[in-house]
C-alpha positions as CSV (number, residue, x, y, z in Angstrom):
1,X,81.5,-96.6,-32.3
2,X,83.5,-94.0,-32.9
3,X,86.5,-92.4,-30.7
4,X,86.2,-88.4,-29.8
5,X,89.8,-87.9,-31.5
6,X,88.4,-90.1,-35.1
7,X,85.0,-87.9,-35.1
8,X,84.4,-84.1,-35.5
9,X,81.2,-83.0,-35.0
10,X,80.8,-80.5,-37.9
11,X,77.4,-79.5,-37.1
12,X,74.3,-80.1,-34.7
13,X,70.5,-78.8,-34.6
14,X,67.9,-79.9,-32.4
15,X,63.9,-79.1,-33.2
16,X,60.8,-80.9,-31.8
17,X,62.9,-83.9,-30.0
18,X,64.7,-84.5,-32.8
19,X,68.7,-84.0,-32.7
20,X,70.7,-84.3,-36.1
21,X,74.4,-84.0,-36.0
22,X,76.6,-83.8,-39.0
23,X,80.0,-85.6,-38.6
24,X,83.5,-86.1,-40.1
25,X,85.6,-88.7,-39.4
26,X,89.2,-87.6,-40.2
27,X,90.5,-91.4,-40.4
28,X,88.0,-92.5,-42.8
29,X,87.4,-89.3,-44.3
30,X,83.3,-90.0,-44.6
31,X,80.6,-88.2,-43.6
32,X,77.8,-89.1,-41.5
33,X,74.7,-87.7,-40.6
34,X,73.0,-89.1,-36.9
35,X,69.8,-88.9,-35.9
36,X,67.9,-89.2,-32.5
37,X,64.4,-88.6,-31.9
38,X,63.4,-88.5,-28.4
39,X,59.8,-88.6,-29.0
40,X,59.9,-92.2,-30.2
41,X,63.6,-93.3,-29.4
42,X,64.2,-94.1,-32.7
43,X,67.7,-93.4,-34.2
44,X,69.3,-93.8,-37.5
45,X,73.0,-92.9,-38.8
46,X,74.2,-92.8,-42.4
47,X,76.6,-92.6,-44.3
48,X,76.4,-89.6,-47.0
49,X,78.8,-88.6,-50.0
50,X,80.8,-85.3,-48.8
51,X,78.9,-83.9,-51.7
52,X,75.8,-84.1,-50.0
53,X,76.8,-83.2,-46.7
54,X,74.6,-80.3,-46.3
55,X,71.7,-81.6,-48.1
56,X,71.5,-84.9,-46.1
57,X,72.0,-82.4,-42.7
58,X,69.1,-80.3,-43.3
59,X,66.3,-83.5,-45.0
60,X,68.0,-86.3,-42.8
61,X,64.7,-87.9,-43.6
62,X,65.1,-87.8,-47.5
63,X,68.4,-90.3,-46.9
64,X,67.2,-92.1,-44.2
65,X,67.2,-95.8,-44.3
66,X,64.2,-97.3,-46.5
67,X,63.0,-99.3,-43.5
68,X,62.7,-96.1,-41.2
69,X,61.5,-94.0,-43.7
70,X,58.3,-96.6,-43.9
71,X,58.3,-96.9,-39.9
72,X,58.0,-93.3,-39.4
């Protein structure tokens, strides 16, 4: 995973059990969006072009992972 000094959270959100954080690593310079839902413990995290940073925030779901998008 990744250390607290690598990784700035840019943004966060939380609605119905579901928690999405945007993130930065300043190392790598990439942009990931995680995702936690409590309701069914499933979690995902992605990588997204810098591009589509804010897009990929608010519809995680839209650039979730093929498999998960069919599991959910």
């Amino acid at each position: 995973m990744y250390t607290t000094t690598e990784v700035r959270e840019l943004d966060r959100r939380s609605n119905d059990g579901v928690d999405v954080a945007l993130l930065w690593n300043a190392r790598t310079n990439r942009v990931v969006i995680a995702l936690e839902d409590d309701r069914s413990g499933d979690s995902f995290e992605i990588d997204v072009d810098a591009a589509d940073a804010l897009d990929a925030f608010r519809h995680p779901f839209a650039y979730a992972p093929r498999d998960y998008a069919l599991a959910a």
